[in-house]
N, CA, C and O atoms as CSV, one atom per row, in Angstrom:
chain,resi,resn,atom,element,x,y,z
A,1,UNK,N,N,100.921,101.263,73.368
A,1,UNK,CA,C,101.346,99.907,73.597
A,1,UNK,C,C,100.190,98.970,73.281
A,1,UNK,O,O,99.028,99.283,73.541
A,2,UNK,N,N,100.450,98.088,72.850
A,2,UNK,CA,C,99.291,97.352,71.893
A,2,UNK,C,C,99.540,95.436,72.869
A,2,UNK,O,O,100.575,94.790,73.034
A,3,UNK,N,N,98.364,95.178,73.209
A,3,UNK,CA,C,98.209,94.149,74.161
A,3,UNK,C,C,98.091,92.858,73.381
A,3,UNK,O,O,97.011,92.561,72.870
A,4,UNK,N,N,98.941,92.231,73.289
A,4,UNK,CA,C,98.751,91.127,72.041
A,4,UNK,C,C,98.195,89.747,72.715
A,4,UNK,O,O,97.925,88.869,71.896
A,5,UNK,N,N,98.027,89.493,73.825
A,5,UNK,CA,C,97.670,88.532,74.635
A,5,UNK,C,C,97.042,88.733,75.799
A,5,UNK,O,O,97.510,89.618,76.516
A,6,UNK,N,N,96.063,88.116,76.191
A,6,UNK,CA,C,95.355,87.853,77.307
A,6,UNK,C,C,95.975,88.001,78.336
A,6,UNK,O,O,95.618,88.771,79.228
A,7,UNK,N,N,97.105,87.213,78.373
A,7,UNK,CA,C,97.901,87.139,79.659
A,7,UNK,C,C,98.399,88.310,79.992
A,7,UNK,O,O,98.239,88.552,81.188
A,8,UNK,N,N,99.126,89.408,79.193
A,8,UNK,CA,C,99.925,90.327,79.545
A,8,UNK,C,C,98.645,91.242,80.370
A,8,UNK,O,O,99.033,91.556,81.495
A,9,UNK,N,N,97.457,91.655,80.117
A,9,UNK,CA,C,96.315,92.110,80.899
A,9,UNK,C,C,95.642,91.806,82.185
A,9,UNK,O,O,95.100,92.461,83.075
A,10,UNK,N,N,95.960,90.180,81.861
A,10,UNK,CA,C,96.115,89.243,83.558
A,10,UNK,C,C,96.932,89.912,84.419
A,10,UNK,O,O,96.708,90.428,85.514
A,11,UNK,N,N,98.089,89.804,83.634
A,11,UNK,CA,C,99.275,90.366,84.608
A,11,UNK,C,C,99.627,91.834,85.289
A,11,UNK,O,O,100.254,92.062,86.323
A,12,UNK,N,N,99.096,92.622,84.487
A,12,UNK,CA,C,99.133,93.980,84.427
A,12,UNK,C,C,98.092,94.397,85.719
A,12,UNK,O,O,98.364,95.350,86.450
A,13,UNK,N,N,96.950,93.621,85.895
A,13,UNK,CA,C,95.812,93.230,86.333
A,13,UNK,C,C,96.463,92.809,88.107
A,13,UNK,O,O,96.193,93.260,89.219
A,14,UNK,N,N,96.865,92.353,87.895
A,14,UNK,CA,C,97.376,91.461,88.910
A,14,UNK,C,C,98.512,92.324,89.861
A,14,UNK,O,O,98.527,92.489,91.081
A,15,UNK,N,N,99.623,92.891,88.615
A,15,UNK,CA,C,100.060,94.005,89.662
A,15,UNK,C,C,99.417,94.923,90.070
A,15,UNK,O,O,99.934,95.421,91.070
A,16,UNK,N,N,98.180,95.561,89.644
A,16,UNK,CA,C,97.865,96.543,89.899
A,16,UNK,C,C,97.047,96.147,91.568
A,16,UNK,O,O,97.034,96.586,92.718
A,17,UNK,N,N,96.810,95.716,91.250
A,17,UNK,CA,C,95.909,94.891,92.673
A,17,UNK,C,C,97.046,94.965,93.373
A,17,UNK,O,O,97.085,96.131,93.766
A,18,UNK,N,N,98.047,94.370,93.778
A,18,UNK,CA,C,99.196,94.058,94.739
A,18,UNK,C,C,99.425,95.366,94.931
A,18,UNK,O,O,99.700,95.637,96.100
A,19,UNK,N,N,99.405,96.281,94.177
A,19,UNK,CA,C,100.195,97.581,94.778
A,19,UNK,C,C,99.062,98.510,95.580
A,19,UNK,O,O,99.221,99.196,96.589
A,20,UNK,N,N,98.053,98.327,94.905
A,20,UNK,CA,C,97.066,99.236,95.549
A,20,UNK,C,C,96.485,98.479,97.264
A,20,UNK,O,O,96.195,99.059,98.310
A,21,UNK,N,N,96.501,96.793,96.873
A,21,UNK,CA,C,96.961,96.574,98.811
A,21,UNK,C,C,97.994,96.913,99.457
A,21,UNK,O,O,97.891,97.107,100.668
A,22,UNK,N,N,98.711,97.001,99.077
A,22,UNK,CA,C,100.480,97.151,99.354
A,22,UNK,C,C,99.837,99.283,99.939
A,22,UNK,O,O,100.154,99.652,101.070
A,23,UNK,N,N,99.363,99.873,99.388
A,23,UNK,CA,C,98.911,101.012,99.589
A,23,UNK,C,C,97.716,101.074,100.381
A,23,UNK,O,O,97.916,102.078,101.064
A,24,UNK,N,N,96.506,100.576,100.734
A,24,UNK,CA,C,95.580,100.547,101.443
A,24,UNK,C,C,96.233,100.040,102.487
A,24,UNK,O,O,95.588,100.351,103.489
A,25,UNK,N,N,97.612,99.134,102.913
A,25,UNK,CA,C,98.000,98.828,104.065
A,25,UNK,C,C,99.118,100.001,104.874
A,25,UNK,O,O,99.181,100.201,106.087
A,26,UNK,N,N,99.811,100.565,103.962
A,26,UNK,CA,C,100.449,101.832,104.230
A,26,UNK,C,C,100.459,103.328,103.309
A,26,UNK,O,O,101.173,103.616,102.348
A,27,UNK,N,N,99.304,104.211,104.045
A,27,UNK,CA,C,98.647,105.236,103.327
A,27,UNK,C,C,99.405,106.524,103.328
A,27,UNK,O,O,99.074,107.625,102.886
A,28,UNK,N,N,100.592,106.100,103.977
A,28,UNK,CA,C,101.436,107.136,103.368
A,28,UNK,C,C,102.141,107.601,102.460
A,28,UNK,O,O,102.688,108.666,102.172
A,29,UNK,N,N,101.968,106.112,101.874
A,29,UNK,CA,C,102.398,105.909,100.543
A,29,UNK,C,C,101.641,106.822,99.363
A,29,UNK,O,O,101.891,106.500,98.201
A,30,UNK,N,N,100.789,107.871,99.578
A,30,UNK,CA,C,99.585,108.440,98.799
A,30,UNK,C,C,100.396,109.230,98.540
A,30,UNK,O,O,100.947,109.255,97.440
A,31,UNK,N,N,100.698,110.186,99.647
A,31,UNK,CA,C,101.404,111.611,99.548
A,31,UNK,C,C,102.781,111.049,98.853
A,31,UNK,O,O,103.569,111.929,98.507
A,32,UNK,N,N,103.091,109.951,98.655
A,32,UNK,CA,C,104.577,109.861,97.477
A,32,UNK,C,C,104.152,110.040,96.181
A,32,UNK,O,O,104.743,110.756,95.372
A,33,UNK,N,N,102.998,109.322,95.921
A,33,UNK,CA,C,102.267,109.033,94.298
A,33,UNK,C,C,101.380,110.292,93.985
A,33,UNK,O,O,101.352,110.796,92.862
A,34,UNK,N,N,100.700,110.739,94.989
A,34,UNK,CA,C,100.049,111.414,94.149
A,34,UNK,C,C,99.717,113.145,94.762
A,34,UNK,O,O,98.979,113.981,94.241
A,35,UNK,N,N,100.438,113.257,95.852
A,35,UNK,CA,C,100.513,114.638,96.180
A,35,UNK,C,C,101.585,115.272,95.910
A,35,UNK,O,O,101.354,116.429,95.559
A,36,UNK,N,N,103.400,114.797,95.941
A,36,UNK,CA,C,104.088,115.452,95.799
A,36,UNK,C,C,104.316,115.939,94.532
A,36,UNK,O,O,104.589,117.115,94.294
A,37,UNK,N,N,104.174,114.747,93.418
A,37,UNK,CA,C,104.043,115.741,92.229
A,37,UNK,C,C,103.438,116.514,91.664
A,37,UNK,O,O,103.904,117.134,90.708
A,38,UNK,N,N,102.240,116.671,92.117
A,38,UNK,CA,C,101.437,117.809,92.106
A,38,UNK,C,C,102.040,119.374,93.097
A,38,UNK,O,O,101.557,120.482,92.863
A,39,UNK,N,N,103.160,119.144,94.191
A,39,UNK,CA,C,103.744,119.901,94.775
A,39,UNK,C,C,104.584,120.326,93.502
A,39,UNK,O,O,104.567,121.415,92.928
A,40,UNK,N,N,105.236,119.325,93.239
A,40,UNK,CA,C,106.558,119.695,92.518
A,40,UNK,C,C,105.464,120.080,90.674
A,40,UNK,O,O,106.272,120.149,89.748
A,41,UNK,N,N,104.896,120.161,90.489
A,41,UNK,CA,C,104.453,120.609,89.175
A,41,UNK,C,C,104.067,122.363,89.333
A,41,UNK,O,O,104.032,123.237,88.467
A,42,UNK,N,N,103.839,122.419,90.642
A,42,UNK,CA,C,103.211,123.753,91.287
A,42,UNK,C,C,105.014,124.621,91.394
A,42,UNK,O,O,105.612,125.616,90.984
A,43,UNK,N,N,105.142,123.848,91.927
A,43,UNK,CA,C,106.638,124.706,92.402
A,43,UNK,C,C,106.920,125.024,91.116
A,43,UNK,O,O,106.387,125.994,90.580
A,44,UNK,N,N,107.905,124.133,90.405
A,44,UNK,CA,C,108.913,124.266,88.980
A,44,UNK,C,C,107.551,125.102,87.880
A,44,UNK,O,O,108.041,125.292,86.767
A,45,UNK,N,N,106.378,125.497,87.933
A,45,UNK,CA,C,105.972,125.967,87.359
A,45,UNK,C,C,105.526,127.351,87.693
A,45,UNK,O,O,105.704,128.325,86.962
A,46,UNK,N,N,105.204,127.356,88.322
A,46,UNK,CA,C,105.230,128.794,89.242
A,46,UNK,C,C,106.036,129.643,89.825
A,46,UNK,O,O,106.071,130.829,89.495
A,47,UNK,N,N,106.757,129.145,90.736
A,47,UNK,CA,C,107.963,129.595,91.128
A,47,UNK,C,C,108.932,129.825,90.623
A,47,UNK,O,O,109.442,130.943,90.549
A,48,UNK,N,N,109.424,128.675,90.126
A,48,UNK,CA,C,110.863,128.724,89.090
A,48,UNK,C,C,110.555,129.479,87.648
A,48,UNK,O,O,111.151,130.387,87.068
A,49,UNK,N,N,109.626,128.881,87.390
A,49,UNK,CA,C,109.207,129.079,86.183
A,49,UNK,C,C,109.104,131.278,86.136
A,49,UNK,O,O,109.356,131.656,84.992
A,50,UNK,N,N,108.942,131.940,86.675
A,50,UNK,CA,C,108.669,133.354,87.260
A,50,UNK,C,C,110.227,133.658,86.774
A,50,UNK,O,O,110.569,134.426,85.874
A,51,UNK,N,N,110.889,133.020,87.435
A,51,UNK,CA,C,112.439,133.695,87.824
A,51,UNK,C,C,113.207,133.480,86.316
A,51,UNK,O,O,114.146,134.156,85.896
A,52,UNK,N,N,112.619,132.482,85.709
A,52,UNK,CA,C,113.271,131.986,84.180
A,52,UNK,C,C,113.108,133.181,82.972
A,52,UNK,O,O,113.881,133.991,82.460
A,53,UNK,N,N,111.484,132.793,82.784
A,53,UNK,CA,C,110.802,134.114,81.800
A,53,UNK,C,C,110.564,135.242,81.952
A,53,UNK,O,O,110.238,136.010,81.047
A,54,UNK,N,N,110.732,135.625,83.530
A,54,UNK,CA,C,110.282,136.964,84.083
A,54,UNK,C,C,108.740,137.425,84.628
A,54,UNK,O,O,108.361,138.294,85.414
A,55,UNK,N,N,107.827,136.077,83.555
A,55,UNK,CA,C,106.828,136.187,84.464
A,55,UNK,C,C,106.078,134.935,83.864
A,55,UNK,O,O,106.256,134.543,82.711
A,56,UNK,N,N,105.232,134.360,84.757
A,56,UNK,CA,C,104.745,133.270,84.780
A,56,UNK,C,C,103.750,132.820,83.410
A,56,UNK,O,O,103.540,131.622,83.220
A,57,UNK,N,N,103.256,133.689,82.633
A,57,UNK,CA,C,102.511,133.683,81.703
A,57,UNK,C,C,103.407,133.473,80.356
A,57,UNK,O,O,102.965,132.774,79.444
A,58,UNK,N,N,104.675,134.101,80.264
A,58,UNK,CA,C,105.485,134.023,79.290
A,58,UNK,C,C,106.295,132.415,79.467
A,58,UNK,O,O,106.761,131.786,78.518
A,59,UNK,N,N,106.315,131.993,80.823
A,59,UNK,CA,C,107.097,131.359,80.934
A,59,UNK,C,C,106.031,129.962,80.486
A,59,UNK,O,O,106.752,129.026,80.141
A,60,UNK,N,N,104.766,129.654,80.420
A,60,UNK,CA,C,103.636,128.633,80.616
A,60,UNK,C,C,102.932,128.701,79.217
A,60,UNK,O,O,102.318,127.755,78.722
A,61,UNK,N,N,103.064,129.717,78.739
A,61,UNK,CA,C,102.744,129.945,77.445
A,61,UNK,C,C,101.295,129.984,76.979
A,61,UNK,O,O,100.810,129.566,75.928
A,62,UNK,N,N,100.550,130.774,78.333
A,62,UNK,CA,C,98.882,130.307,78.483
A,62,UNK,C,C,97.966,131.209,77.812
A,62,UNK,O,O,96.754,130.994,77.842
């Protein structure tokens, strides 16, 4: 995505700030953003992922 104006970086700028107070005021909000999908990348890749290919290496392609 290519930033053709000042402003759109202001702005971008600007939400980012609001959300991260919006988050320093309720920190439970962490474990939504940035722990569960790391749950759920663990699960559907490991777990599920086992039962699909038969085993986790075939299935991840590592």
């Amino acid at each position: 995505m290519e930033i053709k104006q000042p402003a759109e970086l202001s702005h971008v700028l600007t939400m980012t700030h609001r959300n991260l107070l919006k988050m320093w005021h309720n920190p439970d909000n962490v474990s939504d953003v940035v722990i569960q999908p790391i749950i759920f990348t663990l699960l559907f890749g490991y777990l599920f992922g086992g039962a699909i290919a038969g085993s986790v290496q075939a299935y991840l392609q590592c």
